[in-house]
C-alpha positions in Angstrom: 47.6 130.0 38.9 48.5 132.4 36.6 45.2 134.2 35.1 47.4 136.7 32.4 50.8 137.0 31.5 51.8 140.7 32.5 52.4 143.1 29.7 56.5 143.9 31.4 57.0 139.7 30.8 55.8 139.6 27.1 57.8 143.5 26.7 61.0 141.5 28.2 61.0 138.5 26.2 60.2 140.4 23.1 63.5 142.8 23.9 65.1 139.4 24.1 64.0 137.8 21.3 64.6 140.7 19.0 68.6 140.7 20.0 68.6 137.0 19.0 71.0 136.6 16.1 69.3 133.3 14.7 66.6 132.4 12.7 63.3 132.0 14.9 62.5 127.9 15.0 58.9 126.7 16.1 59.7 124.7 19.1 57.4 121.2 19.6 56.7 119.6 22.6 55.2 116.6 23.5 54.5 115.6 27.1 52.6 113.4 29.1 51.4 113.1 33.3 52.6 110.2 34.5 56.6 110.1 35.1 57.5 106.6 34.2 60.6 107.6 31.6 58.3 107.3 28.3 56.8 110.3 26.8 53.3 108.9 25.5 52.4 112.3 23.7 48.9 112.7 25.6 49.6 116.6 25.0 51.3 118.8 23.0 52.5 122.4 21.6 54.4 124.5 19.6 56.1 128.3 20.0 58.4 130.4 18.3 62.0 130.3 20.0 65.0 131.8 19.1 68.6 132.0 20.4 71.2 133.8 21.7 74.4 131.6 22.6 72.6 129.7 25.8 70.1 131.3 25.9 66.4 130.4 25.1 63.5 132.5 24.3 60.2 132.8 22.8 56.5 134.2 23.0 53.4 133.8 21.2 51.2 136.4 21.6 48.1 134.4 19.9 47.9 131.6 22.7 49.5 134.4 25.7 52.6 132.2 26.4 55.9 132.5 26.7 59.6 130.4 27.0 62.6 131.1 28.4 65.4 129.1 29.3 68.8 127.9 28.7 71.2 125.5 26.8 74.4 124.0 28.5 76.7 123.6 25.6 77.9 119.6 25.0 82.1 119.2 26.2 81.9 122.2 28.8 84.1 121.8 31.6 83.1 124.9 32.9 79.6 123.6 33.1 79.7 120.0 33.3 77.1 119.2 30.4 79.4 116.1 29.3 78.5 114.5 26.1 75.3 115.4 25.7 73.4 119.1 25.5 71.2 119.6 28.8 68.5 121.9 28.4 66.3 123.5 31.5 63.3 125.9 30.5 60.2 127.6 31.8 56.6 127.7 29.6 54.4 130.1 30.8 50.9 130.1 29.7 47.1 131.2 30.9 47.0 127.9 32.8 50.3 128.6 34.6 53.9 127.4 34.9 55.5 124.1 33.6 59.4 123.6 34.4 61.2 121.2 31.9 64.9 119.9 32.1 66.2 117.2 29.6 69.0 116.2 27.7 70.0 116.2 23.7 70.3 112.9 22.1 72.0 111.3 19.2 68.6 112.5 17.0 68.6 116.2 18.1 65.1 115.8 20.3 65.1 116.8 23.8 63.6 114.0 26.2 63.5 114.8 30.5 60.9 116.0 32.9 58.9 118.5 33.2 57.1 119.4 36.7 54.1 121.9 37.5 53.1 123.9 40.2 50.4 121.8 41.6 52.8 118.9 42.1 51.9 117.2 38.4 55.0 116.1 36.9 55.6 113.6 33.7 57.7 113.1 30.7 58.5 115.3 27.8 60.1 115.0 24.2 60.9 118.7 22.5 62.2 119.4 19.5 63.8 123.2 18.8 64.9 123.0 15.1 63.0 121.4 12.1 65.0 122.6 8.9 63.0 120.5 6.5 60.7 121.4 3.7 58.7 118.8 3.6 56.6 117.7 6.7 58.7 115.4 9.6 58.1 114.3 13.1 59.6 117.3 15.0 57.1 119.5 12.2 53.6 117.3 13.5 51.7 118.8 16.0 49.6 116.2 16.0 48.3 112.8 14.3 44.5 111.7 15.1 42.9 108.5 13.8 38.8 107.6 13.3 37.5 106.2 16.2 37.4 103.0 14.6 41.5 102.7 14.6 40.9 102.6 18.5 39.4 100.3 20.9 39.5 96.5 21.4 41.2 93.6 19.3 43.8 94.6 16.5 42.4 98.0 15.8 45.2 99.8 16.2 47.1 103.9 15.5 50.9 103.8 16.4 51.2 107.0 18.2 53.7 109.2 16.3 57.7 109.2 17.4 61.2 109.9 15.6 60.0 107.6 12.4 57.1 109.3 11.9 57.1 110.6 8.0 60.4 109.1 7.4 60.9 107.3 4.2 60.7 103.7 4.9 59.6 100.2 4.1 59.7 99.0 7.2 56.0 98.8 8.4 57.5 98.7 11.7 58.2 102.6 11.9 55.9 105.4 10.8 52.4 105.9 10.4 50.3 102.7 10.6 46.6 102.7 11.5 44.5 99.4 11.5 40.7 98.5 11.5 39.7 95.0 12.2 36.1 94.9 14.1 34.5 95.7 10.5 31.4 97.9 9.9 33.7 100.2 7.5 32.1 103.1 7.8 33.5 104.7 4.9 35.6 106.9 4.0 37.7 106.1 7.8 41.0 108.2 7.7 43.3 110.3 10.0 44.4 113.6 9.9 47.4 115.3 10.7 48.4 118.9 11.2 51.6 120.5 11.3 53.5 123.5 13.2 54.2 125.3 9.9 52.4 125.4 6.6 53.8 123.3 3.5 53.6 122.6 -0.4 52.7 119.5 -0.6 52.7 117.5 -4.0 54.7 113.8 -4.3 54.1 111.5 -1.3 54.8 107.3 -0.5 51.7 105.5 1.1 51.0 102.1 1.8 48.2 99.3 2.7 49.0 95.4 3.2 47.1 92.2 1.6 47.6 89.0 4.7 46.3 86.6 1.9 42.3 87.7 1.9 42.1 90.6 0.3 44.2 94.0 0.4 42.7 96.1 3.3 43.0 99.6 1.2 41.5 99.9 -2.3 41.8 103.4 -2.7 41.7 106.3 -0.6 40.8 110.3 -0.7 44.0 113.2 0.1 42.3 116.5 1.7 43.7 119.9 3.4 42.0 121.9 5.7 40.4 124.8 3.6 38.0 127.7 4.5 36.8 125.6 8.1 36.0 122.7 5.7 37.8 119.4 4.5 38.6 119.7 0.8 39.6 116.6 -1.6 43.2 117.6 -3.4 42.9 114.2 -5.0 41.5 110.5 -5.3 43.9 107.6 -6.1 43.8 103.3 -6.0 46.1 101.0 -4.8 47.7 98.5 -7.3 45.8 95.4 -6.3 48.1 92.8 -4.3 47.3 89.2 -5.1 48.6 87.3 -2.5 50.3 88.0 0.7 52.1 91.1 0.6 53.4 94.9 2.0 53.1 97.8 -0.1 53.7 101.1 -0.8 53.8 103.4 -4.0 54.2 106.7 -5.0 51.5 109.3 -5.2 51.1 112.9 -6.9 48.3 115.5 -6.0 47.3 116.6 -9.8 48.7 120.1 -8.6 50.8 121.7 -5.5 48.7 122.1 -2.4 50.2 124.8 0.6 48.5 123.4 3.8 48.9 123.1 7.6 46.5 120.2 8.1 45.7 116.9 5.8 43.3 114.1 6.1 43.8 111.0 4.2 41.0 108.7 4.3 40.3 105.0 2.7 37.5 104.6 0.6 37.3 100.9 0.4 39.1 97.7 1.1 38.6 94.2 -0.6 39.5 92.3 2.6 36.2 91.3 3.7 37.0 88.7 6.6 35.3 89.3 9.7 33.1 91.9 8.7 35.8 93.8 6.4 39.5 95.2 7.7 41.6 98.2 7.2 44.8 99.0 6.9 47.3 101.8 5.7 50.8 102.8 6.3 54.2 104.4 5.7 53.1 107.8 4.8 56.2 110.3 4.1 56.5 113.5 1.4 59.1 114.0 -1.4 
């Protein structure tokens, strides 16, 4: 068990890093513990990397870790990585050593295995570039839903993957959380925070009427300001009169810069039993 990282390890890496010719990323990983070939994102976290042809490195002095590792280029017959990018690296933190080794895919994420030194062991998903400005999947941390979005019967919060923030009307993909036990507690929202910060303005956002009512009236849009949750802006779905997806467009009344929003619902008109909640399809333009 590794108690501190020594002060020659963090000296070494940041020697490294500061001969690395590109632009430092924040790297994201997801991971879970249990190996079964699906990453179900029970954990996750982010670091500064950089690199250096195949070489891998990165260090965060705020949470004492560090990465290092390596990148076998795609089409090398000199070392075998065949049509895809294979990755293996080390993450080194107060807790101790996790060893991950995955493969690129078509999307750019890195998915494999990553094993500890207790014998614990799962999946993984990273992510080592995220060029966007606006907020993405390989830019969220992390996504968490009310309680009430959770539990028994159809109350429901799609855990986040590659659609995540995408623009689409496919209710299928993206964010989608769903209350149906009733209660409504109001406001009931998520939040979501990111790796970086961003200016936020224009967004999509959606709710859903099933023929009794549209399950999202209106709904609050609040950043994470001086340890407190402050409302950026209040807006109202058009009302859907029969059966019916939907999704509009949205402005904050000015520019927000942020690392963390909550967007909550503030009513529904979907009373059957007990009242039900629905929203979906968020993404930022």
């Amino acid at each position: 068990m590794i108690k501190s990282l020594s002060t020659s390890a963090f000296a070494t890496t940041f020697m490294l890093a500061s001969t690395i010719v590109s632009a430092t990323d924040t790297a994201v990983i997801t991971y879970d513990e249990v190996l079964d070939g699906v990453d179900n994102n029970t954990h996750s976290l982010s670091i500064g990397v950089s690199f250096s042809g195949d070489v891998i490195a990165g260090m965060e002095q705020s949470t004492n870790s560090l990465l290092t590792g390596k990148r076998e280029e795609a089409q090398n017959l000199f070392e075998g990585a065949g049509s895809q990018a294979r990755y293996s690296f080390v993450y080194r933190d107060n807790s101790g050593e996790k060893w991950f080794v995955g493969a690129e895919n078509a999307s750019g994420l890195i998915s494999g295995t990553w094993y500890g030194a207790n014998g614990d062991k799962g999946d993984f998903t990273a992510n080592f570039s995220c060029p966007s400005p606006l907020p993405s999947y390989c830019s969220t941390l992390n996504m968490t839903a009310d309680a009430i979005f959770s539990g028994s019967g159809l109350n429901y919060s799609r855990a986040i993957d590659e659609s995540f923030l995408q623009d689409s009307n496919d209710p299928n993909k993206g964010l989608y959380v769903q209350s149906d036990d009733g209660g409504l507690p109001f406001p009931m929202g998520f939040n979501i925070e990111f790796t970086k910060t961003f200016t936020l303005q224009s967004f999509k956002f959606g709710t859903y009427n099933n023929g009794q009512g549209t399950r999202a009236t209106g709904f609050t849009f609040e950043v994470w300001e001086n340890n407190g949750w402050v409302n950026k802006g209040t807006f109202n779905f058009n009302a859907l009169p029969s059966k019916q997806w939907i999704r509009q467009e949205f402005s904050l009344p000015a520019p927000v810069t942020t690392s963390k929003i909550r967007i909550a619902a503030t009513g529904t008109s979907d009373y059957y039993n007990g009242g039900r909640v629905l929203m979906w399809g968020l993404s930022f333009h």
